[in-house]
N, C-alpha and C positions, 0 to 999 in steps of 0.2 A: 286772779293770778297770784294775787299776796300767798297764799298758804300754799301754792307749790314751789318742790325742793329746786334747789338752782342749779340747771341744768347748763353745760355752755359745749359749744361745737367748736374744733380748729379744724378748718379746710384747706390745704395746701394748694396754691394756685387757684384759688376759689372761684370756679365758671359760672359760667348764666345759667346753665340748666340745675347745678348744684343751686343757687339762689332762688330759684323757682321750686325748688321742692324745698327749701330750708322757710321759703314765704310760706309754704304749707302750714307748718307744724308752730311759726311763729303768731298762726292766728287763733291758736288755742292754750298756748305756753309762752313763758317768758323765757329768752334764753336769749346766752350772750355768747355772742359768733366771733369768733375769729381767723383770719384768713392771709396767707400772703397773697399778693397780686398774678391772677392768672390772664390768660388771653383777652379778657374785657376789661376796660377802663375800670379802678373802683367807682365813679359815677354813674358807670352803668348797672353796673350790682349795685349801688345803693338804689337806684330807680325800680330796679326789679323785686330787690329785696324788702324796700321799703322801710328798712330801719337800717341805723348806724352799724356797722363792721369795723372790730379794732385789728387795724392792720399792723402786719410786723414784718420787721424787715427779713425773718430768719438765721438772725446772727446776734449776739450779744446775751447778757445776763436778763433775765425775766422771771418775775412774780405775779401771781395773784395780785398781790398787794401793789406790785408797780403798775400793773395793770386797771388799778381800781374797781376790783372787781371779785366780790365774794369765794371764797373756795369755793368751784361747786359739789354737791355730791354727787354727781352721774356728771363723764368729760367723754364726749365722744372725738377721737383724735382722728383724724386721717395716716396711716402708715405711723411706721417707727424711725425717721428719717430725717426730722427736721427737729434741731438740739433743741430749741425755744419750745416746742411740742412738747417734747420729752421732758424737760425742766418743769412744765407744767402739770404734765401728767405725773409725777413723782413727787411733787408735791402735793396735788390731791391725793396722791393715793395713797400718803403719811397720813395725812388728815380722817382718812377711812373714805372716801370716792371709790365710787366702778367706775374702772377704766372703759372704755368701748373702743377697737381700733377697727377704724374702715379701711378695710383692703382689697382690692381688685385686682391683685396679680391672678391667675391662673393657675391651675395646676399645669405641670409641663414631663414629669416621670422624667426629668434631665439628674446629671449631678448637682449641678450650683442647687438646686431644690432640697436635694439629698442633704448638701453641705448648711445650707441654710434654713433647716429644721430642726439640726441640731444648736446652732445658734440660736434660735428663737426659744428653744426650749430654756438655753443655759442663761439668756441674756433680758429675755421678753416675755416669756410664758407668766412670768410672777406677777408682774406689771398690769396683763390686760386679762379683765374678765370674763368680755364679751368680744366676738367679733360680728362686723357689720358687716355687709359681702352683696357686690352686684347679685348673682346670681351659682347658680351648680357649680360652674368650674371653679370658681374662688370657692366657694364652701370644702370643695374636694382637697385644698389647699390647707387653708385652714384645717381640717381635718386631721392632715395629713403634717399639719405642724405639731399636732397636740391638741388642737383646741374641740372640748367634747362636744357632739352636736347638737345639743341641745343650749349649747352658748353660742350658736351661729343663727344668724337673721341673715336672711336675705332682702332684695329690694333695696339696696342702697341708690343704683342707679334711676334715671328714667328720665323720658323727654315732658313736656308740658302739653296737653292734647290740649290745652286751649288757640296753642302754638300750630300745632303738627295735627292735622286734622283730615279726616277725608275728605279726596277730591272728585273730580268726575270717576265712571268707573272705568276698570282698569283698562276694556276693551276701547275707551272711548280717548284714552290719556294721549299725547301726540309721540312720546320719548317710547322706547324701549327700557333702555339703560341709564342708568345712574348711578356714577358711582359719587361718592362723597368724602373729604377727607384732604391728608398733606399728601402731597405730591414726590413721595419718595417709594422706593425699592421695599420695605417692608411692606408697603399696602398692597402689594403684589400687584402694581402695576404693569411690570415687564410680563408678567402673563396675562396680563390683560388686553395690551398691547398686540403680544404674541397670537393671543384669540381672537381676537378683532380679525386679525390680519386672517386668520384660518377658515373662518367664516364666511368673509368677502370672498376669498380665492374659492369657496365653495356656494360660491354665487348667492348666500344666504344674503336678505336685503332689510335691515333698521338702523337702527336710530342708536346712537349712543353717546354720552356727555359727561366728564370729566368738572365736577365742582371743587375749587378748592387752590391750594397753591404750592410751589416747593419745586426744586430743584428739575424735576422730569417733567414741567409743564412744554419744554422742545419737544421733548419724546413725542410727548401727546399730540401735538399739535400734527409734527411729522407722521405719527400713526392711524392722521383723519378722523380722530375724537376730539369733538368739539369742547372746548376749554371753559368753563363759566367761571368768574370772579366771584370768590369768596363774599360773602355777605355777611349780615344778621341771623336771627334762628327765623324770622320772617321769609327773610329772600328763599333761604334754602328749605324753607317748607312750600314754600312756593313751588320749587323747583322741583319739591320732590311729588307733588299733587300732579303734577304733568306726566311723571314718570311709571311706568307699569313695575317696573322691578330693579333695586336696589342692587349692587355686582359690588361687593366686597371680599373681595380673595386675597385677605392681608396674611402674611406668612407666619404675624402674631399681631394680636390682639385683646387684650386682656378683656376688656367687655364689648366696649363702642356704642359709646349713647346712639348715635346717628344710626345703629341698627333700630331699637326703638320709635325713633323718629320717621323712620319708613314705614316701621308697622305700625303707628299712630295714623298714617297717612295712606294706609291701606295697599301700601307696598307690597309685593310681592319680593321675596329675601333671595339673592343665591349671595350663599355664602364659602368659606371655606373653613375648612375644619381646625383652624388657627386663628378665629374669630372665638373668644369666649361666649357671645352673647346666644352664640348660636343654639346651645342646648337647652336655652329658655324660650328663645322668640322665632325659632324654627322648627313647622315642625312636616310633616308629610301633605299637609294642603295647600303650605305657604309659599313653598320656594324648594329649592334644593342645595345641597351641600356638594363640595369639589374638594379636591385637596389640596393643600397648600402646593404654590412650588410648583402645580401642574398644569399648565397649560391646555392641554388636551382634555382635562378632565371639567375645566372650567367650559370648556368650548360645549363640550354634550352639556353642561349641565343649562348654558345660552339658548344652544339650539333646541332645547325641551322646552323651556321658558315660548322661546317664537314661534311652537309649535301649540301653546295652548289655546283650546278653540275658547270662545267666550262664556261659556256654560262655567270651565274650569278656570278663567280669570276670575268670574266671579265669585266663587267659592275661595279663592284665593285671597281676594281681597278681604271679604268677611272673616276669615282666619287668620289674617295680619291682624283687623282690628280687635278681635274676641279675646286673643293672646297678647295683647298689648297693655290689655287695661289692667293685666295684672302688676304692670310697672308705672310709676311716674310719681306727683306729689302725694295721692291719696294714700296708695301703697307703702310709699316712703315714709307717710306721715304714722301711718296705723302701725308698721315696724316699728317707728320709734316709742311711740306709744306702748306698744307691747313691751317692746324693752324695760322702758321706764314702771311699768306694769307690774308684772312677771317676774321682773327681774333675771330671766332666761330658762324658767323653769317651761317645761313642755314640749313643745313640737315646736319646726323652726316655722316661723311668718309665714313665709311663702316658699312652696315648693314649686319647682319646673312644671311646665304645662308639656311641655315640645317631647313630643315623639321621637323615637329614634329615624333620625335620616341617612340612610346610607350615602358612600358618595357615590358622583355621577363616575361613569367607567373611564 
């Protein structure tokens, strides 16, 4: 590892599944990771990641050099948002560094997008080289900033299929539904709610289960969806091996590892069209698509799902996992590697698999 260039990653809020794909790439490179504290203990990222993380508070004056730690030449940054990030990255990139910045917004054809294009041009474009991107919709973003496409990689995201693994098959699973996530009004819980309730009044008869936590956990509970307590990526791959089909109708969602994590687990997807992950890891075998905000629209897309005889779970399930393996450490790893490679010349890493899904009516 002496004679390669010194490569270092910041990861804003840096989670478990990012430290499983960053374990990837650490077993073939040396690099030096930086992160402020996200949803896991740093104990548990150090467990998982198995080497030291230089944490930061995200506020105050920062160097290389305060840091003790080599300029590197290649600085792969998460977003443009965090000054201590930025301070870093502009100091590599005096020094002559490729900037790389990981992005997962989505595209959205809103204003504030319009408005923040033109800023990224006047303020950011000079800055970053490369952009790093979950998947289609952040590319279409990036794109749509400026950034040529041949300097976009996709695969940033993915679950750990060491983790998230297949379970019985789908016809044999006990659950119908599962959803995954916080417990608030963007994940489009109130139409979830709403469908449940639509379904039962139309006599229709399964299973459905709410993992996770956040303010509408009454809601649920009042709505006769069974409530499960947030865990580990353990508990809830557990939870999701039981389950036939994954029901994320968030009104947005920029990627969503936990889509991943279902198709790791041979999930069958219904998603909604306000789900980023959707145009990678959906596609016309695996699940179906609803639209945001619609109730009714999620309800057909349910009742398709508990209509599928077992011939067509099964194929469902194999199409979770086939489309799956295009994301997680290996993927992640080979990206960066290309990166580092390439240097951005060519075709992007990895392109969508996912067929186009119409929504349900």
């Amino acid at each position: 590892m002496s004679n390669q260039v010194p490569v270092a990653v910041a990861w804003q809020g840096l989670p478990s599944y990012a430290a499983r794909l960053l374990r990837r790439v650490v077993e073939e490179r040396d690099l030096s990771i930086l992160g402020t504290s996200g949803p896991q203990t740093q104990a548990e990222i150090l467990r998982i990641l198995g080497r030291e993380v230089i944490w930061l508070a995200g506020c105050g004056k920062v160097s290389w050099q305060s840091l003790g730690l080599p300029v590197p030449q290649w600085f792969f940054v998460s977003g443009w948002w965090n000054p201590q990030f930025n301070l870093l990255a502009r100091e590599a990139r005096e020094a002559g560094a490729r900037i790389i910045v990981m992005a997962d917004t989505s595209r959205k054809h809103n204003l504030r997008q319009a408005v923040a294009s033109i800023i990224f041009r006047m303020r950011w474009e000079a800055l970053f080289d490369y952009a790093f991107v979950p998947g289609a919709a952040a590319a279409d973003l990036m794109g749509f900033y400026g950034v040529p496409e041949h300097r976009i990689r996709t695969g940033l995201y993915g679950a750990d299929p060491q983790v998230f693994s297949a379970g019985p098959p789908l016809s044999a699973r006990e659950r119908d539904f599962l959803f995954v996530g916080q417990f608030i009004a963007r994940k489009g819980l109130r139409e979830l709610m709403e469908s449940v309730a639509d379904l039962r009044r139309a006599g229709a008869r399964f299973t459905v289960a709410a993992l996770g936590a956040g303010q509408l956990e009454g809601a649920l509970r009042t709505a006769a969806i069974t409530v499960l307590p947030f865990g580990d990526a353990s508990h809830v791959a557990q939870e999701m091996r039981k389950s036939r089909f994954l029901v994320l109708p968030s009104l947005e969602d920029h990627w969503g590892v936990v889509v991943h994590e279902a198709a790791c687990s041979g999930c069958g997807l219904i998603l909604s069209d306000g789900v980023g992950a959707a145009r990678d890891l959906l596609t016309v075998d695996n699940g179906f698509l609803c639209r945001r905000g619609d109730s009714k629209s999620l309800s057909h897309a349910m009742t398709a799902a508990l209509q599928m005889p077992a011939g067509q779970l099964a194929r469902c399930e194999s199409a979770s996992l086939h489309i799956a393996s295009c994301f997680g450490p290996d993927p992640f790893a080979a990206a960066v590697g290309d990166i580092l490679s390439r240097g951005g010349s060519g075709a992007p890493a990895q392109a969508s698999m996912a067929r186009h899904v119409r929504c349900a009516p």
